[in-house]
C-alpha positions, 0 to 999 in steps of 0.5 A, a space after each residue: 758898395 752894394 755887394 757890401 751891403 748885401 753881406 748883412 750886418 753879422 758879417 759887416 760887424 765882423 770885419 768893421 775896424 769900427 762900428 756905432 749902432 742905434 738898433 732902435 731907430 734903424 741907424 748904423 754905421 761900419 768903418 772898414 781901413 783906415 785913413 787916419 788913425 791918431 793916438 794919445 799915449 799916458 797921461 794925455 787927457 780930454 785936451 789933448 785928444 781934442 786938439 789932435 782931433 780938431 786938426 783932422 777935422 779942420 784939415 778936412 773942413 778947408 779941403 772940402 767943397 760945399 755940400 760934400 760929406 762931412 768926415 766922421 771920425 771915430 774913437 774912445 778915451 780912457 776913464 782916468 789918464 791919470 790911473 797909476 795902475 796899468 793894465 797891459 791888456 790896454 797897452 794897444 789903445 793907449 790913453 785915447 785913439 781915433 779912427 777916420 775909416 777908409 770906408 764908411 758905409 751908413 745905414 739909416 732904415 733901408 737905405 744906406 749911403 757909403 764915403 770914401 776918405 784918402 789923404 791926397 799930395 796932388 800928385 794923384 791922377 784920376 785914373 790912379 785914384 780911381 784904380 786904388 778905390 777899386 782895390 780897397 773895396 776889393 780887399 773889403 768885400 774879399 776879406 776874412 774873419 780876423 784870427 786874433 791871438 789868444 791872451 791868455 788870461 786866467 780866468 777870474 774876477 778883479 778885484 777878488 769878490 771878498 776885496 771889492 766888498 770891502 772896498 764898498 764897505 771903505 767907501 760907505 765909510 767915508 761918504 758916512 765920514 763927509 769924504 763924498 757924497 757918492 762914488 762909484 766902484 767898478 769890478 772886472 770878470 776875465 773869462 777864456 771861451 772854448 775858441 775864438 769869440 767872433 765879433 759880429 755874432 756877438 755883437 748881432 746878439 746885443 743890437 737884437 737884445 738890446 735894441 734901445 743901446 748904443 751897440 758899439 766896437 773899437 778894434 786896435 790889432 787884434 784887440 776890440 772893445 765892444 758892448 751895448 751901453 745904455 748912456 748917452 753921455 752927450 751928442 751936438 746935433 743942429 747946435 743941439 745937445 742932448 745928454 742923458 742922466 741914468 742912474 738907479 736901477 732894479 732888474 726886470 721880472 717877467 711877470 709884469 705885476 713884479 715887474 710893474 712893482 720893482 719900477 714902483 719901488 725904484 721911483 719911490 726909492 729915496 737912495 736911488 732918487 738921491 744918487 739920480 739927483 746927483 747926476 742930473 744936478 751935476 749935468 745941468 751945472 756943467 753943460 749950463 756954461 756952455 749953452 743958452 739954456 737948458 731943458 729938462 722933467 722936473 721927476 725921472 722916468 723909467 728906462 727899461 731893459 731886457 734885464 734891468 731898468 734905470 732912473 733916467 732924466 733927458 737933458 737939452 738945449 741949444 749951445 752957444 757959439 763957438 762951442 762943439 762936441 769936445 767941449 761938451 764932452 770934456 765937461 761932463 766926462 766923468 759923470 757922477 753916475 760912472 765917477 763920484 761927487 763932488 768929482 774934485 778928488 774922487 778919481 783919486 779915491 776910485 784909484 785906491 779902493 779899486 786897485 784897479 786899471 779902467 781902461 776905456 771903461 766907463 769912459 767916452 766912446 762915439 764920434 766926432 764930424 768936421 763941423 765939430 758936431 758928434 755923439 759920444 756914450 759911457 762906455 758900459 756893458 762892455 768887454 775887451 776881446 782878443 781871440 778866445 778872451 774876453 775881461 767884462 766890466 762893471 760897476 755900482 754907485 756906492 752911497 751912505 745907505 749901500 750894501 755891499 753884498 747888494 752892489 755885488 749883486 748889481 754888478 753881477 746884473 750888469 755883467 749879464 748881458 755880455 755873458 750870455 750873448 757871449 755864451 750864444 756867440 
């Protein structure tokens, strides 16, 4: 294992099947192989992901001896398992897909800590278990950077910017009309790189620019699905939740007295305060059934970033029994800041204005362990990869008092940061 820390992220990101980071507290994990890999195909949803996985974990809880370490299984879903209109480019992570590495090695600050996982008959002697570790971290330590194919992608935006400005102006139509009170429409940039983009100086760039975010990767073959988002969606930890409500933003300025005023006009901003109220309202409804009370500031605080800053409020409480990270997940997925309100139908309006397929945008991403507890984020600030191709992902909460010429422009903000680090990469 040592020779495998000494390698240094950059390259443990390159070669991770997985991978979930918090750069800021000094925590990361990097799963290499794999000793089970579930996946859900169209149309299996929150429920169905949640029984496959359950029956891992449980397998695992009634093999494990006391004290050993927990089995931690990593994975993403997709936005809407209902979504009519398929994009090929998710063909190879299906509706949903989870991954328990072969070898898992965790990083808290300077001290790291490594899992082997095997699915066993009983047939194994000691010495041939033994012989078999040896050659999986062998095939780790001696592996090389992945080629991944080209897609061939045209270059462009989806929808076209003029076609996405109209669909904001239909949607603004409608909350005026009573239809919603909010929805959010998301926009896809496709881009070709002059060679192959490598995942780990890409991601190295991210964790170092974006150190507050989930820094996360998903490979399936030669695809992968990374990004630094900002949004917690729920963890359980210590029969604990912790959910995050962000939405609202400004960009970030660097001179601080412009700076200090746009963070003055974002709390003062009655549109943002009422699309942020939303998601909190919304969050406390959902997650109240499922707890024992919960806790959160009565006004929002400012989450600052390196090119944007959002409203953000911290919600929390202890669960009630019986209750574990699917549950939670399956209750609050997908949040008005990433969906709509009331959510009753606004998937169904997201289809048709956006024309579009999600995937794993804007959906849950994270971890789940064999005592049911884990942590998932929003899957945002993110991009699908495969070889020298790379489709970016974003979106803007559209409200009675929306612009669409000033949502284009959020979403170019929120496009930045994979741009650019993948134009160093």
């Amino acid at each position: 294992m040592e020779a495998l820390c000494a390698r240094g992220d950059g390259w443990l990101r390159e070669r991770a099947v997985v991978s979930w980071e918090q750069p800021a507290k000094g925590h990361a994990a990097y799963g290499f192989g794999e000793a089970w890999r579930l996946r859900g195909e169209r149309g299996e949803g929150p429920e169905a992901v949640a029984a496959a996985v359950r029956q891992v974990t449980g397998a695992s809880r009634a093999t494990k001896r006391d004290g050993g370490p927990r089995l931690r299984i990593f994975g993403g879903m997709c936005f809407d398992p209902a979504q009519p209109n398929r994009d090929a480019r998710w063909q190879a992570f299906g509706d949903w897909q989870f991954v328990a590495p072969r070898l898992l090695l965790l990083r808290d600050g300077d001290a790291w800590s490594g899992t082997l996982t095997w699915k066993l008959d009983g047939s194994e002697d000691e010495p041939g278990l033994a012989r078999a570790v040896d050659r999986e971290l062998d095939a780790v330590v001696t592996a090389g950077d992945q080629p991944g194919g080209r897609r061939g992608d045209a270059p462009g935006t989806w929808p076209p910017e003029g076609v996405w400005k109209q669909a904001v102006a239909e949607a603004v139509r409608e909350i005026r009309g009573g239809d919603w009170r909010k929805l959010v429409l998301a926009r896809s940039v496709t881009v070709t790189m002059p060679g192959r983009v490598s995942h780990g100086p890409l991601l190295t760039r991210l964790a170092a620019r974006y150190a507050g975010c989930y820094i996360f990767k998903f490979a399936a073959g030669d695809d992968a699905w990374l990004g630094a988002t900002p949004e917690l969606l729920v963890s359980l930890r210590a029969r604990t939740v912790s959910a995050a409500c962000l939405a609202g933003s400004r960009p970030r300025n660097i001179d601080p007295v412009v700076d200090a005023r746009l963070s003055a006009d974002l709390l003062g901003s009655a549109k943002e305060r009422s699309e942020h109220a939303f998601v909190v309202d919304m969050m406390r409804d959902s997650l109240g059934p499922l707890c024992d009370g919960l806790s959160a500031p009565a006004t929002p605080e400012i989450m600052r970033m390196a090119n944007i800053q959002h409203l953000y409020t911290p919600v929390a409480g202890p669960v009630a029994d019986g209750v574990d990270i699917f549950d939670l997940v399956a209750a609050v997925h997908p949040t008005p800041a990433v969906g709509g309100w009331p959510r009753e139908g606004s998937r169904e309006a997201i289809r048709r204005l956006e024309g579009m397929d999600r995937g794993w945008y804007a959906a849950p991403i994270g971890w789940v362990d064999d005592a049911g507890e884990g942590e998932f984020a929003v899957a945002l600030r993110s991009a699908l990869v495969r070889g020298e191709c790379a489709t970016l992902y974003a979106g803007a909460g559209i409200v009675a008092g929306s612009d669409p010429a000033e949502e284009l422009a959020e979403t170019e903000l929120k496009l930045r940061p994979l741009w650019e680090a993948l134009k160093e990469s």
